[in-house]
N, C-alpha and C positions, 0 to 999 in steps of 0.2 A: 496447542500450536497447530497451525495450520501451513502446508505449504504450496500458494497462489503463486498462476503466471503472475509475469512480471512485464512492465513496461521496460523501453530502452532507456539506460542507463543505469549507472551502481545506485544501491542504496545499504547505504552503512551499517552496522549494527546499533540499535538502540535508536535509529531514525524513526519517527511517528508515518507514518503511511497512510495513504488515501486509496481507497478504491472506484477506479473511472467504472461505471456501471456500463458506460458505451461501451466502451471495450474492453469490459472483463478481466481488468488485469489492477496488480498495486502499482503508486508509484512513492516515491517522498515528495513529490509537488502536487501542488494545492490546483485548483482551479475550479472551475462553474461545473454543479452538476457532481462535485467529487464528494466522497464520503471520508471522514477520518473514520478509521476503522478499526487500528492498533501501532502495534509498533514491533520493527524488525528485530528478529533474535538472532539472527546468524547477518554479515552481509553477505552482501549478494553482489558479484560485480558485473560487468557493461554486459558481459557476454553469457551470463546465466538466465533462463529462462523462466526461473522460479526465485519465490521469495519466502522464506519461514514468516510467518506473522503469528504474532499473539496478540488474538482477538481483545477487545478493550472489554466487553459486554454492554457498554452504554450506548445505549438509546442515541441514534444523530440525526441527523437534518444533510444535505448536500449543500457544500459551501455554494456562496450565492444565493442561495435559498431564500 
């Protein structure tokens, strides 16, 4: 497990995460450029800065790609 900034807003537990490579943080939403990366073990709400994630190990692509 790992524990990554975080983008603004909650992300629940058990939600799948992406990591924006621009700005270095997780989020649970998808967009151009984002990496599925794992998925949240604790959540994490609006006003926390970090995110627990457990890394998937599979090999991705950035959505959009």
């Amino acid at each position: 497990m790992f524990e990554l900034k975080k983008a603004s807003g909650q992300i629940n537990e058990g939600a799948a995460v992406w990591w924006n490579a621009t700005n270095g943080e997780v989020s649970n939403v998808t967009g151009s450029g984002f990496y599925p990366i794992g998925v949240a073990v604790k959540a994490a709400g609006s006003s926390d800065t970090t995110c627990r994630v457990r890394l998937s190990g599979t090999p991705v692509v950035a959505a959009g790609a």
